[in-house]
N, C-alpha and C positions, 0 to 999 in steps of 0.2 A: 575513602578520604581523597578529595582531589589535590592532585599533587600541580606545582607550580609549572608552567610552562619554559622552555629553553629559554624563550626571550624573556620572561620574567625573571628567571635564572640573570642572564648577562645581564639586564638591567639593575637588578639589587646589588647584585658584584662590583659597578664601574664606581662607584664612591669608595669602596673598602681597598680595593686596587690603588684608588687615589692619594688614601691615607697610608695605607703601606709605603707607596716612593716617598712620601715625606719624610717617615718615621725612617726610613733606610739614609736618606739623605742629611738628616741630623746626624745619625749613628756615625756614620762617615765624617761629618764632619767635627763629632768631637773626637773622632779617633788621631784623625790630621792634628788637631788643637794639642792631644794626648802626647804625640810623638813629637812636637814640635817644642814641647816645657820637656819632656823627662830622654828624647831620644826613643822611646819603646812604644811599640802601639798596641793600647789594652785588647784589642778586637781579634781572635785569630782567624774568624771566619763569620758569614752571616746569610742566613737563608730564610726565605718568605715563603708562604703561602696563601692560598682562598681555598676556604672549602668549597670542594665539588658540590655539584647538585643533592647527587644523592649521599652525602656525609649530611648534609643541612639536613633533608631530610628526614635520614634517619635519628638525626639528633633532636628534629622537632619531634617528631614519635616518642621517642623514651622520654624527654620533656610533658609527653602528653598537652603538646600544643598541637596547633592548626599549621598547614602547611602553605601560604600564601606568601609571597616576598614579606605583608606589613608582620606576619606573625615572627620571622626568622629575625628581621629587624629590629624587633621591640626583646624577643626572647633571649639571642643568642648574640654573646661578646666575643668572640672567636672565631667570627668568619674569616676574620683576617689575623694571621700569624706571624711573627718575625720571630726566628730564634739567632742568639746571638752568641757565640762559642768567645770566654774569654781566655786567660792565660791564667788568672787567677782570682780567687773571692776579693780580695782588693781592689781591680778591675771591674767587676759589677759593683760594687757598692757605687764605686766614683760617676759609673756612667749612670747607674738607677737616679742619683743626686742631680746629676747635671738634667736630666730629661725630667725630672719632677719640680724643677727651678723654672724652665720654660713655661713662663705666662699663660701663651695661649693653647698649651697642654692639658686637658682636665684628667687627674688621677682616678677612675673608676673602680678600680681595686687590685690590691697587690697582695699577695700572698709569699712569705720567707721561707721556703723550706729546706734555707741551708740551716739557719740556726735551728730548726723545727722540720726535720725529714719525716718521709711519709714512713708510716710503720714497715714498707719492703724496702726501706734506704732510701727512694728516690729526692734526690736533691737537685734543689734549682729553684731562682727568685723570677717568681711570675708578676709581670706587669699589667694592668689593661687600662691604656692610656684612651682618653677620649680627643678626635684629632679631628681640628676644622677644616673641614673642606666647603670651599665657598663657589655661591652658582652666582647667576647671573639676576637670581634674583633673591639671593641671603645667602646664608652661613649655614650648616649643620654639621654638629659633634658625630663622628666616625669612630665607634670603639677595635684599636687594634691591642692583640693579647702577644705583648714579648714576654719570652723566656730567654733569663739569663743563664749560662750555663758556663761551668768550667771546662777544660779540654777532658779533664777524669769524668766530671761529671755525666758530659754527652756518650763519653764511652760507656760508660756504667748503663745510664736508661737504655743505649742501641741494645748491648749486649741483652737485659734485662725483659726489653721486649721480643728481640727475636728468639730468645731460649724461652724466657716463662709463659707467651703468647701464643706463639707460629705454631711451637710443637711440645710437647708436654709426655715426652716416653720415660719419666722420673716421677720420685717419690716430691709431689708439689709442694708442701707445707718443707720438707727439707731443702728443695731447691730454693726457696725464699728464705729462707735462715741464712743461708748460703751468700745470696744476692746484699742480704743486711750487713755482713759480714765484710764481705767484698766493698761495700761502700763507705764501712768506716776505715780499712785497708787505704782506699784512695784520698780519701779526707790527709790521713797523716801523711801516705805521699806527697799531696801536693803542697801541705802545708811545711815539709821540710825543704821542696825546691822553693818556695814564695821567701822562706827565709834566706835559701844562695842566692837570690835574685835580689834582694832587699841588700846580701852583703855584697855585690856585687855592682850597683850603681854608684 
């Protein structure tokens, strides 16, 4: 299978990199809007990525696609990442609504899995926005894949991959009962401080 070249590589990248600072720089600035009506900023943190060469790769593989820039383009919504650390599930609802209200935003698909966690707990609202980036000689839709995440939430998946992934010297099917367990634990944590914090504004 011939794999794509370094410069092919940076070349499919410079548009997805380009939708990324956008989608960072809305983030940002609904956060500023956010604390400027209530005084509190929903956002606790926020971090990007591009997939490397060889993640694309590997992921056209198990896709059992071709490995050319057009096939990563056309196959894969994910090359560009933003995850977005809230303070609480009220926080991502607000900001999912505001960024799905933006016009020239196309919603490519969203999946809930705070109301609908994955069968090992994992929770978190995934977005994949389509985001115009425009040349000098048209427009083209950029799919970036945000994840919303609470502060328990991002703990729970770190924890969840570096114990059930990295290393695995446990009984695995109880270690994941475990992890389930563990995530409906932080659900009611945080849904008790979201109520001090509700009685406290």
């Amino acid at each position: 299978m011939i794999q794509m070249t370094k410069e092919q590589y940076y070349e499919l990248i410079h548009p997805y990199s380009d939708a990324v600072s956008l989608i960072l720089a809305r983030l940002e600035v609904l956060n500023h809007q956010a604390s400027e009506q209530e005084e509190v900023r929903p956002i606790h943190g926020i971090s990007s990525r591009i997939k490397d060469k060889t993640s694309i790769e590997q992921k056209l593989k198990k896709k059992r696609a071709g490995t050319s820039p057009d096939d990563a383009k056309t196959t894969l919504h994910d090359i560009a990442g933003v995850r977005v650390i809230c303070f609480f599930e009220r926080d991502i609802r607000h900001l999912v609504c505001c960024l799905k209200k933006q016009s020239d935003l196309i919603v490519i698909k969203e999946k809930d899995y705070i109301n609908t966690p994955k069968p090992n707990g994992y929770r978190s609202y995934h977005l994949i926005l389509g985001v115009p980036i425009y040349y000098m000689e048209g427009m083209e839709y950029y799919p970036v894949e945000i994840q919303f995440r609470t502060i328990s939430m991002d703990f729970w998946a770190a924890m969840e991959h570096r114990i059930c992934y990295k290393n695995q010297p446990f009984n695995e099917m109880e270690m994941r009962s475990a992890f389930r367990q563990y995530s409906e634990i932080f659900e009611k944590m945080e849904k008790s401080f979201e109520v001090y914090s509700e009685n406290g504004q």
